[in-house]
N, C-alpha and C positions, 0 to 999 in steps of 0.2 A: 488903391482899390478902385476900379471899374465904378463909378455909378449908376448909367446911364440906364434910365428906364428898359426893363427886359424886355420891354414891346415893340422897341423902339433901336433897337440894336441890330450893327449890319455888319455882314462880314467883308472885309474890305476886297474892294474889285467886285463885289457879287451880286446883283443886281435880282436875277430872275433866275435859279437852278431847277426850275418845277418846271422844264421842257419833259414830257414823255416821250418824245421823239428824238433820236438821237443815229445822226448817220444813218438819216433815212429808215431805221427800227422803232419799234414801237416796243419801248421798254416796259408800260404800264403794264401793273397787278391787278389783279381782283381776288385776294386772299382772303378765305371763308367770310365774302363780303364787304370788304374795307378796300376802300381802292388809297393806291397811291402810283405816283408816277413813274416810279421803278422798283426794283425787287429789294433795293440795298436801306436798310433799316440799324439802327443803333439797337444794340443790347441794351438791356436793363442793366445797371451797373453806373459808377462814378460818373462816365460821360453825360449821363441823360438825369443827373441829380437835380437841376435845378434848369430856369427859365434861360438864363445867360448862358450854356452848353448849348438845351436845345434849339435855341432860334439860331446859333451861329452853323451847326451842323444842319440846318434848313437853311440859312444862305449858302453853305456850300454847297447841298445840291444832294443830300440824304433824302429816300424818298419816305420813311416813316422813322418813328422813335420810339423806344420801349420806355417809358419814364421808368429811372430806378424806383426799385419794390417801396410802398409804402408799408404802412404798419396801424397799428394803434397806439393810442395814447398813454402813456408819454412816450415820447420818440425814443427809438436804441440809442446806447453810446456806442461810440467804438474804441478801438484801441488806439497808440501810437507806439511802434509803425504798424503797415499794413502790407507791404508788398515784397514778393521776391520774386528773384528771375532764376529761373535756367540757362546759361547761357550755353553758347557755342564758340567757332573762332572769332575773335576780333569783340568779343562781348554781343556778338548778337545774340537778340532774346529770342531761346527756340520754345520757352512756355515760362508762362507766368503764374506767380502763386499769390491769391488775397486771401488776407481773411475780413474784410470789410462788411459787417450786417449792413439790414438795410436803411434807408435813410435816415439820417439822424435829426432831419428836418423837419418842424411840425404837418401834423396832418393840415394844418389849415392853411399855411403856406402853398404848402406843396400843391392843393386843390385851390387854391387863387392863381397861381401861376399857370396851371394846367389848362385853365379854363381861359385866359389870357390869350397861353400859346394857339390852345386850338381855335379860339374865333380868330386869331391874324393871322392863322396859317391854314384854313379850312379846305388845301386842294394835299395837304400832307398827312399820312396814315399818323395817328398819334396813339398808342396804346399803354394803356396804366398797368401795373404791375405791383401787386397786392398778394400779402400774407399777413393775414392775423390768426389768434387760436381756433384751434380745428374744433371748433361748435356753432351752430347756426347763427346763433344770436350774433358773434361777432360779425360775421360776413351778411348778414343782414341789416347789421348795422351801417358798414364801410359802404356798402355798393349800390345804396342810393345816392349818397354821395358824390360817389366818383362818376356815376352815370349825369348827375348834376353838371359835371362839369363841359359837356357834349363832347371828351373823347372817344371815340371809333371803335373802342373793346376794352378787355383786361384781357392779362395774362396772369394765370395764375402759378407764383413762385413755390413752386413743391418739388423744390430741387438745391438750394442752396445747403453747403454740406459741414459747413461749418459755426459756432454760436447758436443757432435759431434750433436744429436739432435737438440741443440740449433742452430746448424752450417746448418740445413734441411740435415743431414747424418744419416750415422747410421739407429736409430729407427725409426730418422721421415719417411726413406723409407721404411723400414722392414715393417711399419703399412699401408702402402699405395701398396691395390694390384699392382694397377696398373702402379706405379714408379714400384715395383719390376719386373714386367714384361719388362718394358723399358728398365731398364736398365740393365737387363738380355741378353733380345736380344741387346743391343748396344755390351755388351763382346763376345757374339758369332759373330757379323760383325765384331770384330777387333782382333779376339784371337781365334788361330785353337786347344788349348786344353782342355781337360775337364772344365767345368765353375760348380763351386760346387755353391749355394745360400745358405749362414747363414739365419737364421730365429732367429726373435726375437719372444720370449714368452711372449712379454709383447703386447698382442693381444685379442681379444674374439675367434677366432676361429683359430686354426695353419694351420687348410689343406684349407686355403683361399692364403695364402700365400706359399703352393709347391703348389697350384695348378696353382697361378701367374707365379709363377719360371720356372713351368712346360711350361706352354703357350710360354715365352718368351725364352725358347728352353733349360733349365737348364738342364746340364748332370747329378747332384745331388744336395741335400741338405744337410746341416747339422741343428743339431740343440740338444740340445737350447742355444743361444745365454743368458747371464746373466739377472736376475730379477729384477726390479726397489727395490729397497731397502734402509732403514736407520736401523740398528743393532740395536743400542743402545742410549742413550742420558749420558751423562757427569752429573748428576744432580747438578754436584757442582758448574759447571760453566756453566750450561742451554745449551749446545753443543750437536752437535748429530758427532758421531765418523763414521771414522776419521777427526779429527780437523785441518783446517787450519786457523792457527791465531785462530780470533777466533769464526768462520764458521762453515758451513758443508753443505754436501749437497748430496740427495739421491746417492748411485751407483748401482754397478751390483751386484747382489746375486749370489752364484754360492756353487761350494760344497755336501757332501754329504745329507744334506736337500733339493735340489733341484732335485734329480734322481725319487721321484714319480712323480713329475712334467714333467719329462725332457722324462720320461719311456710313461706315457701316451700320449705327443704330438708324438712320434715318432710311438705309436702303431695307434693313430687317421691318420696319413698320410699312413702309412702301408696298414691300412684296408679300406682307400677313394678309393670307385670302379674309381675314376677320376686317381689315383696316385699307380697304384697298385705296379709298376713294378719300381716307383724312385727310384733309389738308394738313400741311408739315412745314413752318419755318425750320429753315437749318441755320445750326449755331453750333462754333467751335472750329476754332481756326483758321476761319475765311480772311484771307490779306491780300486777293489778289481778285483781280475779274473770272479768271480759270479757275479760281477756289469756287467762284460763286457758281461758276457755271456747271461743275461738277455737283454740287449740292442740288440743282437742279434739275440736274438730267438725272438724278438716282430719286428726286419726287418732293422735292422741297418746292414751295408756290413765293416764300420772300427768304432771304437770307441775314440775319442778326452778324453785326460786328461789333466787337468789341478792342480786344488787346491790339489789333490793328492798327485803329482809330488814336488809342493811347500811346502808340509805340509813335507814330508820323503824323499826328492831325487828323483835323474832321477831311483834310481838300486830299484825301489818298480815293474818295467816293469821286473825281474827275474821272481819274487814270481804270477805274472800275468801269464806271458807264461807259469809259470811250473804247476797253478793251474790248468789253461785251459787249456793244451793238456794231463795232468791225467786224469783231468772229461769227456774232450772228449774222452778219451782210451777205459774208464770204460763204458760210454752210448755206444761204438761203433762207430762216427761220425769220419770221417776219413781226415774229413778238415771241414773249417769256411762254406762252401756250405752247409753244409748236414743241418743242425742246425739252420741256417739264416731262420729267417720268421716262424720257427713251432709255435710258440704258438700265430699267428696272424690270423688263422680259430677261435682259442677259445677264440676268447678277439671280444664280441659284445655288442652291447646298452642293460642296464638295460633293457628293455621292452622286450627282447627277454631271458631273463636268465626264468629258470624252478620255475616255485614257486610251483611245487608238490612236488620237492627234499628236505627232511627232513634231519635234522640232531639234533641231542642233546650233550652236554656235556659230559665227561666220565670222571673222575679225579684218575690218577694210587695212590692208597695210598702210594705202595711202593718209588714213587719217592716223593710224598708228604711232602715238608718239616714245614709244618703246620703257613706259615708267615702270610697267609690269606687276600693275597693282591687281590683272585680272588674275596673272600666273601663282601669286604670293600665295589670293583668293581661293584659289581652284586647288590647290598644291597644301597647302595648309590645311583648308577647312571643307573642302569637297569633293571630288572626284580625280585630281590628275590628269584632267581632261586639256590640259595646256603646256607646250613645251615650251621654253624661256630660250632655247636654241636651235639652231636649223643649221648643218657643215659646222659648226663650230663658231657661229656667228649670233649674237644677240637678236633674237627674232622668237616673238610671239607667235607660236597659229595653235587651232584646234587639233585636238586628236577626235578625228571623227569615232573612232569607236569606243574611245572612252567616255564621251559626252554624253551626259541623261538629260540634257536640256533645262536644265534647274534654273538657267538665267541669273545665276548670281552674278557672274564675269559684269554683263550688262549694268547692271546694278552696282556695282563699283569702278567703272571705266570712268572717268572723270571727263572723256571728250563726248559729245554726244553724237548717235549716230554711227558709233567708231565697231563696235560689234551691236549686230543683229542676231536673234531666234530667226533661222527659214525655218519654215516645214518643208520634211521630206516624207518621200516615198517608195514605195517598191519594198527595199530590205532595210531593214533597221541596220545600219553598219555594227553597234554596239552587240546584241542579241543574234547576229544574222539571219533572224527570222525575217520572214514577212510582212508588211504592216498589213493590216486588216483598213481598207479604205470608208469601211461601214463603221455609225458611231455604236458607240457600248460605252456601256457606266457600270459604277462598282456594285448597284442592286443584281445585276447580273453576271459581276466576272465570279471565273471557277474558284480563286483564293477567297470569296467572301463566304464567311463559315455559314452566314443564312442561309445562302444557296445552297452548302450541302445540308442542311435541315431541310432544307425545302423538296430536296427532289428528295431524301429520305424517307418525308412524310409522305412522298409520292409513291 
């Protein structure tokens, strides 16, 4: 066992990771006030349990930390085991499932240590992460406390989906607007810094809940908190994993399967004309620099990792920084500002996309390596729009006139690059009509039955 003083602990090779500058970019944050030197932050979770996690992911070059969620007195237990995976080929984990509550560690530790990290780490975003009972007294009690400690915020855990529900915690307030607004506003009556709100995904609508957050005076949100989930089942002995004794019981999903999911709540609160301007860490599946960076261009200001971190170490936060301040060099974007929010004008409801915009397949022979995973695709499950021969010879192409442009060929070619969507013009080869070169949307085409109400009431 480790002894060595948690103040005093160094991750080896790593001297100084708190550059904001990086390949001439300026990677620094300033998320609803809390600055840190770049946007890549730890999740709340196992990682950031204790002093010896977060000072080693501070020598690697993390630019903040969520400490796992604290609690009140007495500390949770938890179970053994805790985790499973999803996998895919070769056992890689494509999502992962905990049911870990939260720190089993006392409160007074946890706040000795906290307040340790942050005086020898005072250039690194550090934020606490707290749930106790949904009544004022408790949270009036915890958050002078934690503000004691001179960490940079809280975050409030109103999203864990597993245990703590059962306790009226966690999800059961995540799913109740209007608990999250209470108890939003009870941390800004008792606590003078940023107040981030976790969101839980296990909801029908997400921007119900920043928009509760919002009301109840939240400086930001995060999100997504983990997915209700069972992985897998043990069929041998009828168990659903991971196994206690001989149990189970739903937990949280998380991981790189979760980031469509996690990518579209963050773009739905982005583009809520009620929430335009929230700030939004994005959480849920980020493993890569281009994960991060997507989270960001759809309206996230810092980005939380977790299962990433777990899966290769705290030093995958290098390969991050250096991915992301190359690609920003290369587009020109000269910090995390520039970038934040672009592609959240171009992400709107299906009923406003152009349905005059055509496209069709194109397949390069030259990259062509004839496995005919498009043909199977196209021929099996959708159109017929691919022949598997040409004279009586092994050869992929398009049938222009059978093709609706649906892009799935694309989506299962295994070479990249190897077919493309063009857009065409003139005549629709499929329809032989004409394309219409003007846009139009389904509020106004003649099949939408509103439209014929509409000119009827006319």
């Amino acid at each position: 066992m480790n002894t060595t003083p948690f103040n005093t602990l160094s991750f080896p090779g790593k001297k100084n990771s708190g550059d904001s500058v990086v390949n001439g970019v300026d990677l620094s944050v300033n998320f609803a006030g809390i600055k840190a030197p770049n946007p890549f932050w730890l999740a709340s979770a196992p990682p950031t349990d204790k002093a010896y996690n977060v000072v080693r992911a501070y020598e690697a070059g993390w630019g903040g930390v969520v400490w796992k969620t604290l609690g009140e007195e007495p500390a949770a237990v938890n179970v053994s085991s805790r985790y499973s995976a999803h996998y895919g080929k070769n056992r890689e984990v494509i999502g992962f499932n905990n049911i870990e509550l939260i720190t089993d560690r006392s409160l007074e530790i946890n706040l000795k240590e906290i307040t340790q990290v942050k005086k020898d780490w005072p250039d690194r975003a550090l934020i606490v992460s707290i749930m106790v009972p949904c009544n004022e007294e408790a949270w009036a009690y915890i958050l002078p406390l934690v503000e004691a400690t001179g960490a940079d915020g809280i975050e409030l855990n109103l999203g864990c989906p597993h245990g703590m529900p059962e306790r009226g915690m966690g999800a059961a307030v995540g799913q109740n607007p209007d608990l999250i607004e209470k108890v939003t506003y009870w941390c800004k009556k008792h606590y003078s810094k940023p107040v981030i709100v976790k969101l839980t995904p296990n909801i029908t609508d997400i921007r119900v809940g920043a928009q509760a957050a919002l009301r109840g005076g939240a400086d930001a949100v995060s999100l997504i908190n983990t997915i209700n989930s069972i992985t897998s089942i043990d069929l041998d002995n009828m168990v659903a994993k991971p196994t206690v004794g001989h149990q189970s019981t739903h937990g949280g999903y998380c991981g790189s399967a979760v980031k469509p999911i996690a990518l579209n709540m963050v773009a739905e609160i982005a583009r809520d004309p009620a929430t335009p301007t929230l700030p939004i860490s994005g959480i849920g599946g980020i493993s890569t620099w281009r994960d991060a960076a997507e989270f960001i261009a759809l309206g996230a200001g810092s980005v939380q990792v977790c299962t990433a971190a777990m899966l290769n170490g705290f030093r995958i936060v290098e390969e991050m920084k250096d991915g992301l301040s190359r690609w920003m060099a290369e587009k020109g974007y000269d910090s995390i500002e520039a970038f934040s929010r672009k592609a959240v004008p171009h992400t709107t409801d299906w009923k406003h996309l152009d349905i005059n915009f055509k496209t069709i397949a194109h397949i390069n022979q030259d990259l062509c390596i004839d496995c005919g995973r498009c043909y199977i695709a196209c021929e099996d499950t959708s159109h017929q729009a691919i022949t598997n021969q040409v004279d009586g010879v092994r050869k992929f192409e398009v049938i222009d006139e059978e093709c609706v442009g649906c892009n799935l060929c694309v989506n299962v070619c295994p070479v990249e690059d190897c077919i493309n969507m063009e857009q065409i013009a003139g005549v629709d080869p499929r329809t032989k009509k004409p394309i219409d070169p003007d846009y139009a949307n389904w509020t106004t085409h003649p099949n939408n039955p509103a439209v014929w109400a509409k000119e009827a009431a006319e």
